[in-house]
Wavefront OBJ file of the C-alpha trace (Angstrom):
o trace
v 21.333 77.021 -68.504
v 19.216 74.146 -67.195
v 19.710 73.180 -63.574
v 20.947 69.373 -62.640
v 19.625 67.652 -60.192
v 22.590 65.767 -57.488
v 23.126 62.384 -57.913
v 22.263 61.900 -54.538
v 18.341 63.259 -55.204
v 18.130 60.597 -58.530
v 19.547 57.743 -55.954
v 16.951 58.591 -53.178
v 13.893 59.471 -55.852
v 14.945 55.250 -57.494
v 15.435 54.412 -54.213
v 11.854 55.417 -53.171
v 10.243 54.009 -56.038
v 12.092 50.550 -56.076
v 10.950 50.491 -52.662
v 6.990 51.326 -52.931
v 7.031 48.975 -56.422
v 8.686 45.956 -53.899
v 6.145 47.151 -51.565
v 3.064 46.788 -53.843
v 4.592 43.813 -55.105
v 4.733 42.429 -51.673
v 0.725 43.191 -50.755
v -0.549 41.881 -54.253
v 0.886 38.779 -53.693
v -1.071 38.245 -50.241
v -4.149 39.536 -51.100
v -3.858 37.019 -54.424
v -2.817 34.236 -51.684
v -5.539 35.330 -49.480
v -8.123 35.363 -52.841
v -6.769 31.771 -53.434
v -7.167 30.568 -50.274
v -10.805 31.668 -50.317
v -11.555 30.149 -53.327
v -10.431 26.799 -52.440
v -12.485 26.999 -49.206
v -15.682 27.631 -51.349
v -14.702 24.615 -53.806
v -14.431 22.714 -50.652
v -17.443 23.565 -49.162
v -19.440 22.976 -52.433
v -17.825 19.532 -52.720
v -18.869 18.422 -49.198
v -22.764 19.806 -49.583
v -22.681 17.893 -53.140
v -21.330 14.402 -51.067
v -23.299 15.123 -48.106
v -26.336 15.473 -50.800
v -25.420 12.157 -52.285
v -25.038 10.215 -48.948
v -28.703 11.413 -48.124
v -30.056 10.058 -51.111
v -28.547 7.015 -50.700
v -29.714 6.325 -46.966
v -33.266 7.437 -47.962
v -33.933 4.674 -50.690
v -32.554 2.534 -48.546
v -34.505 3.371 -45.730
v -37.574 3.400 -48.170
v -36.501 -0.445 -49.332
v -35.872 -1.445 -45.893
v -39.532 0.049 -44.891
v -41.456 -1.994 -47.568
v -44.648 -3.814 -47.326
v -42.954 -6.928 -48.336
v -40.414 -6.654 -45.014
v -43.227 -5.733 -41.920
v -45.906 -8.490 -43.876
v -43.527 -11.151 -44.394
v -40.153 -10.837 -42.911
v -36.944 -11.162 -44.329
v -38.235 -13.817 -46.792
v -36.318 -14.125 -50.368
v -39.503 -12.552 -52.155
v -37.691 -9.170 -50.710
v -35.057 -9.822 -53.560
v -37.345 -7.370 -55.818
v -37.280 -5.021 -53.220
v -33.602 -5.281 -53.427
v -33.240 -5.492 -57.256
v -35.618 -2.222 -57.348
v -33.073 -0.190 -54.902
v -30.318 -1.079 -57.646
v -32.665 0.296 -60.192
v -33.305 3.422 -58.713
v -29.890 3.981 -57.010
v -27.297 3.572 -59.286
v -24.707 4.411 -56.594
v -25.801 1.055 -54.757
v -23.871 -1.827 -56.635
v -24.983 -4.428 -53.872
v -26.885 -5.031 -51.255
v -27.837 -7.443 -48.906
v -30.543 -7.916 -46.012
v -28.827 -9.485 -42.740
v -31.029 -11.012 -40.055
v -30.587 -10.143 -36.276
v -28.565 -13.456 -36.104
v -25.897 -11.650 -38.524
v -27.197 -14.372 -41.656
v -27.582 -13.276 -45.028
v -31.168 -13.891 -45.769
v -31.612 -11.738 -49.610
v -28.757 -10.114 -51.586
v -28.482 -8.897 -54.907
v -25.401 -7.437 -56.895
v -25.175 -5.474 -59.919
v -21.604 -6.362 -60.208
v -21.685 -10.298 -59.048
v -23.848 -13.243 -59.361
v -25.024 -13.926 -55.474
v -25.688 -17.577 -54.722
v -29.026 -18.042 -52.537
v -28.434 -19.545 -49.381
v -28.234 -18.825 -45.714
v -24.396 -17.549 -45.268
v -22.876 -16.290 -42.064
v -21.522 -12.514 -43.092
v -17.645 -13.112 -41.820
v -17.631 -9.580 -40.398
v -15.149 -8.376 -37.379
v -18.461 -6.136 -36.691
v -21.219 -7.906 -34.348
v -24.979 -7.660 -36.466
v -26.544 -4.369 -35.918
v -29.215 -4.147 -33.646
v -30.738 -0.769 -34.456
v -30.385 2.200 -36.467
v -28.745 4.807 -34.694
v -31.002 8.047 -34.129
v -30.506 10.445 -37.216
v -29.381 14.029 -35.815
v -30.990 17.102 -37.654
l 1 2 3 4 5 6 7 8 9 10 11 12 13 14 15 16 17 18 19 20 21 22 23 24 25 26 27 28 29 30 31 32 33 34 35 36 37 38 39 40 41 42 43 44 45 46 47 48 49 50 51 52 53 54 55 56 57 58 59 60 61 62 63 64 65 66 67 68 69 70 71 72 73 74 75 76 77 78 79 80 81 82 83 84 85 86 87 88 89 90 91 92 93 94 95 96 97 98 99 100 101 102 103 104 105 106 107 108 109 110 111 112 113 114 115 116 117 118 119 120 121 122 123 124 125 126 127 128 129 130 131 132 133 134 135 136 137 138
């Protein structure tokens, strides 16, 4: 004759499994979370180095339009509009730009988007004209 086991043993044997599945359960889902949460931190960071990326080749063809031949020889004059029109060519991201004297007057500007009038227009700006470009930090 086979022996039974109590019904108290078969409660306390479920009870212990029900428990340690809960318990596994339980840890999964933080260690998933924690997975997840590193995941989005390295989309993140990838993001930022790709904009950061972006932004610094931006301010270097501008820099390299603002330090052209045509600017230390002549000035501001409106022969600098090619210099202008070739930073639209080579930066798409740039739709316009324009070059502002130390007086805070529009002396060139070009636009991929808009047809710019020539002319010597005050920039109605809250900000004063800036006097320098601020130090770059490496």
């Amino acid at each position: 004759m086979p022996t039974r086991i109590s019904d108290w043993s078969l409660v306390l044997i479920s009870g212990g499994l029900i428990t340690s599945g809960l318990s596994e359960l339980y840890f999964r889902y933080r260690e998933s979370a924690a997975d997840l949460v590193r995941l989005q931190q390295e989309i993140t960071s990838g993001a930022a180095s790709k904009i950061e990326q972006f932004v610094q080749e931006i301010e270097r063809m501008t820099r390299g339009a603002a330090k052209s031949r045509e600017i230390t020889e002549k000035g501001l004059s409106p022969e600098y509009r090619f210099e202008l029109r070739r930073l639209l060519t080579i930066a798409p991201a740039i739709t316009e730009a324009v070059a502002i004297d130390s007086d805070g007057i529009s002396r060139v500007a070009v636009s991929r988007l808009t047809r710019v009038l020539p002319g010597d227009e005050k920039i109605n700006s809250a900000l004063p004209a800036p006097q320098s470009a601020p130090a770059r930090q490496e």
